[in-house]
NULUMMAR-299277 format. One record per residue (C-alpha): residue number from 0; residue in three letters; z, x, y. Coordinates in nm, 2 decimals. Example, Ala and Ser with C-alpha at 12.3 -4.5 7.8 and 13.67 -1.06 7.14 Angstrom:
2
+-----+---------+--------+--------+--------+
: num : residuo :      w :      u :      v :
+-----+---------+--------+--------+--------+
:   0 :     Ala :   0.78 :   1.23 :  -0.45 :
:   1 :     Ser :   0.71 :   1.37 :  -0.11 :
+-----+---------+--------+--------+--------+
! end
This chain:
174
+-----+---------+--------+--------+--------+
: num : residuo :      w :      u :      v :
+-----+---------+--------+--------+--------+
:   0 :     Unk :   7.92 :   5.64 :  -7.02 :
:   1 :     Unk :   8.24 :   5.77 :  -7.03 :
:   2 :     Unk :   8.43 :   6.03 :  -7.15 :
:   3 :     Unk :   8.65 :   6.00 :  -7.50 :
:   4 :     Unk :   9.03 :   5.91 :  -7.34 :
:   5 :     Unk :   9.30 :   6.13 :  -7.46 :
:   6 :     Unk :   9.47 :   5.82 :  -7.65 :
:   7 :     Unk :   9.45 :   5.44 :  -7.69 :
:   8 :     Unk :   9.61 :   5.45 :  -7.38 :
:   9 :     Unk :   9.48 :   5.75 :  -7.19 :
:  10 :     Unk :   9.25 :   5.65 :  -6.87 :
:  11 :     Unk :   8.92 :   5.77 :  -6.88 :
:  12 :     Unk :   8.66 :   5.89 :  -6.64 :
:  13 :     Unk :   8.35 :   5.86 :  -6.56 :
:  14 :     Unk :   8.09 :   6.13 :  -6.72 :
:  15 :     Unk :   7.89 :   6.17 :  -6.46 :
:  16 :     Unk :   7.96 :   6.25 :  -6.10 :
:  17 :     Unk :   7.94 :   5.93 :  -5.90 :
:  18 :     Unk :   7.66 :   6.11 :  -5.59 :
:  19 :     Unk :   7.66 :   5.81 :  -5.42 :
:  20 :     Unk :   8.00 :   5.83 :  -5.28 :
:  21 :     Unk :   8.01 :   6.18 :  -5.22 :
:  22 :     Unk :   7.87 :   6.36 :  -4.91 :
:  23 :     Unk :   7.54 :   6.55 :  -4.93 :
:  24 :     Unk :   7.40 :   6.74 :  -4.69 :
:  25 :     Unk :   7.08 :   6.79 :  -4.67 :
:  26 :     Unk :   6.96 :   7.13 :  -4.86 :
:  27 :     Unk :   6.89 :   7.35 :  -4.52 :
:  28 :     Unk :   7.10 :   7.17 :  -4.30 :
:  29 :     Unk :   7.48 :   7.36 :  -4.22 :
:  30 :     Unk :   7.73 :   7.16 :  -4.43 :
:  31 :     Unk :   7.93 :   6.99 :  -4.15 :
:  32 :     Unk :   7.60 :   6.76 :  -4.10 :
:  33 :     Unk :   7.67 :   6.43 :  -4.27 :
:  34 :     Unk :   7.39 :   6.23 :  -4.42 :
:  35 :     Unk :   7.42 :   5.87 :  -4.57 :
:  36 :     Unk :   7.08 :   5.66 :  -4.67 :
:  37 :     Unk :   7.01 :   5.42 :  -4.91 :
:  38 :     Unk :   6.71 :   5.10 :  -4.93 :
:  39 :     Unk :   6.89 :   4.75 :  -4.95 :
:  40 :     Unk :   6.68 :   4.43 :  -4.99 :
:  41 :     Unk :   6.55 :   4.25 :  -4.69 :
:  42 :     Unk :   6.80 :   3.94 :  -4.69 :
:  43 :     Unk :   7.10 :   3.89 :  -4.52 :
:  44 :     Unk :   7.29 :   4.00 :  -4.84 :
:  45 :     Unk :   7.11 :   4.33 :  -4.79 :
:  46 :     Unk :   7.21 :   4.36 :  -4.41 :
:  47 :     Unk :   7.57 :   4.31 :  -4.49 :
:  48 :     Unk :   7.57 :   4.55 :  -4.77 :
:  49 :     Unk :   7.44 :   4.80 :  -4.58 :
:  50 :     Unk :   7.70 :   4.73 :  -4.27 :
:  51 :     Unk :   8.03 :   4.79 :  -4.53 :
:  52 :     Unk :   7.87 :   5.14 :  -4.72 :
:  53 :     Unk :   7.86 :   5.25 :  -4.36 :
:  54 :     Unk :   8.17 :   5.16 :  -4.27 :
:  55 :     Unk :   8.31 :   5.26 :  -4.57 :
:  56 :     Unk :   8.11 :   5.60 :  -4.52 :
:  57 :     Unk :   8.21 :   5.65 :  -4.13 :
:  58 :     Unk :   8.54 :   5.62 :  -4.24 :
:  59 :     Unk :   8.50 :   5.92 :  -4.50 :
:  60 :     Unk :   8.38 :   6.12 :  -4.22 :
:  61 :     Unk :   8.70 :   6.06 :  -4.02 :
:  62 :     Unk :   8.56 :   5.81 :  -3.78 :
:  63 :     Unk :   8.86 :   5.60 :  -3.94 :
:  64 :     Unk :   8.86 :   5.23 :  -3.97 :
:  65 :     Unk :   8.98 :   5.02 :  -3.65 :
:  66 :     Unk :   8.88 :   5.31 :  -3.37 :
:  67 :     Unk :   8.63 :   5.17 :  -3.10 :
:  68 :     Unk :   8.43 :   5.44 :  -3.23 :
:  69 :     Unk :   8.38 :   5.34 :  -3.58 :
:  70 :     Unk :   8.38 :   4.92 :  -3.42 :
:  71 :     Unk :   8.09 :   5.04 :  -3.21 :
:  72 :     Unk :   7.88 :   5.22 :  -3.49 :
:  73 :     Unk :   7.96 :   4.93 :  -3.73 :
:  74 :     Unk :   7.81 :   4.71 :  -3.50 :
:  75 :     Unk :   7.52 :   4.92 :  -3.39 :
:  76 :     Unk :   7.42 :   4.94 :  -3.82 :
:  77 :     Unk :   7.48 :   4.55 :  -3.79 :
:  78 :     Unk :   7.29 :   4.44 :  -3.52 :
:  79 :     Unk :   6.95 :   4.73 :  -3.65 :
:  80 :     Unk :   6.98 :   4.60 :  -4.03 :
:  81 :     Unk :   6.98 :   4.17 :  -3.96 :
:  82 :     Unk :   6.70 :   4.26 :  -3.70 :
:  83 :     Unk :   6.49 :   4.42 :  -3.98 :
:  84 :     Unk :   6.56 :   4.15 :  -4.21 :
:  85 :     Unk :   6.51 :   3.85 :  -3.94 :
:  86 :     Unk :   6.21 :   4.01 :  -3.78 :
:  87 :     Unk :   6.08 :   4.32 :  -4.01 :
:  88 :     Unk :   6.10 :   4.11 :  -4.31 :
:  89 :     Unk :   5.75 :   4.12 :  -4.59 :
:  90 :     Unk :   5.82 :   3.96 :  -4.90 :
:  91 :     Unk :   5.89 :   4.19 :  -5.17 :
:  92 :     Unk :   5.94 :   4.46 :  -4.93 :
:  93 :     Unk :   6.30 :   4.64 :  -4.89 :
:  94 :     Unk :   6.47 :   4.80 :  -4.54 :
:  95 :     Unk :   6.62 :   5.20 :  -4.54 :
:  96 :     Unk :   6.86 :   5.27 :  -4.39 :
:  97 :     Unk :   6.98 :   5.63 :  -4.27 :
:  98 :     Unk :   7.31 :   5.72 :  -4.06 :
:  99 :     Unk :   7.36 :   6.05 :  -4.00 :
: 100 :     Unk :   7.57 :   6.30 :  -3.77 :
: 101 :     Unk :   7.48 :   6.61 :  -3.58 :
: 102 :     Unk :   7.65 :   6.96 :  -3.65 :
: 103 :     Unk :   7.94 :   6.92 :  -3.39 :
: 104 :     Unk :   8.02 :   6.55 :  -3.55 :
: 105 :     Unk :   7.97 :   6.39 :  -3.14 :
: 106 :     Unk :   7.69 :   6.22 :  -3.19 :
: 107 :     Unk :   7.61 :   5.98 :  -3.46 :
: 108 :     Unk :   7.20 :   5.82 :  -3.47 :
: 109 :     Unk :   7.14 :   5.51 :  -3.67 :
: 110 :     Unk :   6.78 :   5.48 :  -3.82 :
: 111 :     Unk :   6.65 :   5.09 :  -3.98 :
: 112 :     Unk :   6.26 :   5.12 :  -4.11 :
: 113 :     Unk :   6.10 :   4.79 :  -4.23 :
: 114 :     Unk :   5.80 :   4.74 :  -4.31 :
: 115 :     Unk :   5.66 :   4.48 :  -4.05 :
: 116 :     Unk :   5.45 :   4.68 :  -3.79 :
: 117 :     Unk :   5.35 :   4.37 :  -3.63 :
: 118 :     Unk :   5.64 :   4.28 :  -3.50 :
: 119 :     Unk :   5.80 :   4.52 :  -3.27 :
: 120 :     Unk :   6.11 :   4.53 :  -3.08 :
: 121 :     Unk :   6.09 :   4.41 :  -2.66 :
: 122 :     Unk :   6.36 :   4.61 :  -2.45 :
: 123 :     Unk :   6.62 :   4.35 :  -2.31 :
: 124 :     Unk :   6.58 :   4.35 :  -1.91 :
: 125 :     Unk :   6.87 :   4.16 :  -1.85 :
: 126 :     Unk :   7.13 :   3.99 :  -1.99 :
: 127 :     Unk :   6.98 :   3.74 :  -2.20 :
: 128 :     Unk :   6.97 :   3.38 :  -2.07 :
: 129 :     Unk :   7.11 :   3.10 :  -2.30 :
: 130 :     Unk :   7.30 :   2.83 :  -2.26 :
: 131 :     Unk :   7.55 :   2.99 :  -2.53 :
: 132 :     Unk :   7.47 :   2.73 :  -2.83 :
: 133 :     Unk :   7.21 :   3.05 :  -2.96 :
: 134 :     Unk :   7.30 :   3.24 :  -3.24 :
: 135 :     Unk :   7.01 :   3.49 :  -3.21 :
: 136 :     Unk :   6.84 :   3.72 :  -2.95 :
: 137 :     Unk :   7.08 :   3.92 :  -2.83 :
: 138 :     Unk :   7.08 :   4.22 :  -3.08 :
: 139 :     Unk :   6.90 :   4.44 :  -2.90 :
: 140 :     Unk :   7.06 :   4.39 :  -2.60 :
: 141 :     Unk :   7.42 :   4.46 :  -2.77 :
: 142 :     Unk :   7.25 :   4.77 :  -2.92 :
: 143 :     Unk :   7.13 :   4.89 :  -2.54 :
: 144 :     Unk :   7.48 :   4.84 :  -2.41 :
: 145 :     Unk :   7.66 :   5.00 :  -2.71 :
: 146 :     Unk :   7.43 :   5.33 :  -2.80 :
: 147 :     Unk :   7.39 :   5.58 :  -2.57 :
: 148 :     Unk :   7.00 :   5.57 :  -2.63 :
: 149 :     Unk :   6.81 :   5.37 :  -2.84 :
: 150 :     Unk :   6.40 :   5.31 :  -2.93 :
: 151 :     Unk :   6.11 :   5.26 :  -3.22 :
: 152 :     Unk :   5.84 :   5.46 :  -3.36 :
: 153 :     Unk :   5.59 :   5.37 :  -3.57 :
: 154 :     Unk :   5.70 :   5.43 :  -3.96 :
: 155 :     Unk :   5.53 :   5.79 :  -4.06 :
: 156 :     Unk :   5.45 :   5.71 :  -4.43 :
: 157 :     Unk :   5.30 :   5.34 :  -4.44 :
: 158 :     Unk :   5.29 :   5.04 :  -4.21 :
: 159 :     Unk :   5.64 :   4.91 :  -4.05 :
: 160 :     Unk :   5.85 :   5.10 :  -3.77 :
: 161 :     Unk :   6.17 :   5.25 :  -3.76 :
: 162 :     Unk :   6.46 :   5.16 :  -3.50 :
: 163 :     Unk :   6.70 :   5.39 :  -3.43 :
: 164 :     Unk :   7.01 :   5.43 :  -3.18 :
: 165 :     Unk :   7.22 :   5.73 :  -3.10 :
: 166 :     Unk :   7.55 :   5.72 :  -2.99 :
: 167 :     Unk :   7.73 :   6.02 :  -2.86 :
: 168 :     Unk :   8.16 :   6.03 :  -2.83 :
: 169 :     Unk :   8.14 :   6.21 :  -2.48 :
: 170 :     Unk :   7.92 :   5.93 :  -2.32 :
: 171 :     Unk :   8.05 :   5.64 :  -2.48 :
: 172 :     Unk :   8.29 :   5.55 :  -2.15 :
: 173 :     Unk :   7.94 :   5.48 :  -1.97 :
+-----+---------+--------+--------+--------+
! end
């Protein structure tokens, strides 16, 4: 799959454009809104996958690497995607994932659809109460206190839901 080199020592390229690391918009949206979605399996492998292509991807969009901005969303994707595959999990059933920007590059929404409609996401009241040796059930409440707004809706083509966050640059300082 790739192209002849020039000589036994010329580099070669790939043949075909590699789409998956290049940005698409979508075909009537304005250019300068960024799109990145993919399926991953529903295992922990999956979750953490899909955590690094974002950050990889945030980072391509010039929400650089080590900024409390790209920390934040990086988190947000983490917290979403090991909820779907700890709660939203059906054997032989995958999670999507979509991150996407608006037009003026402020606000960025996070969307995790699994296929579980069973199972749906409580709002955290509080802060949760543990005696600290937990290593679950606080995801959602990191996700209230780090997006700007968060929620669920049922998932529009089959059984499962979708949980999404939004967070916006100018009310980040909440």
């Amino acid at each position: 799959m790739t192209t002849k080199s020039a000589g036994p020592t010329g580099a070669t390229q790939p043949a075909t454009p590699t789409r998956h690391l290049t940005p698409t918009p979508a075909p009537d949206a304005p250019s300068t809104i960024r799109t990145f979605e993919m399926r991953f399996t529903s295992t922990p492998r999956g979750a953490r996958l899909a955590r690094r292509l974002t950050a990889l991807r945030l980072d391509a969009w010039g929400i650089p690497y080590g900024t409390d901005a790209h920390d934040t969303l990086v988190l947000i994707v983490g917290e979403l995607t090991a909820n779907a595959v700890l709660h939203g999990h059906v054997p032989g059933r995958d999670f999507h994932l979509r991150v996407h920007t608006s037009a003026d590059g402020r606000t960025v929404r996070v969307e995790v659809t699994d296929t579980r409609a069973e199972r749906l996401p409580r709002r955290p009241a509080a802060v949760p109460e543990t005696d600290g040796a937990e290593e679950t059930g606080r995801g959602l409440f990191l996700v209230s206190r780090l997006a700007t707004r968060w929620d669920w809706h049922p998932r529009a083509d089959g059984p499962g839901k979708t949980v999404w966050a939004e967070w916006v640059e100018c009310e980040r300082a909440r």
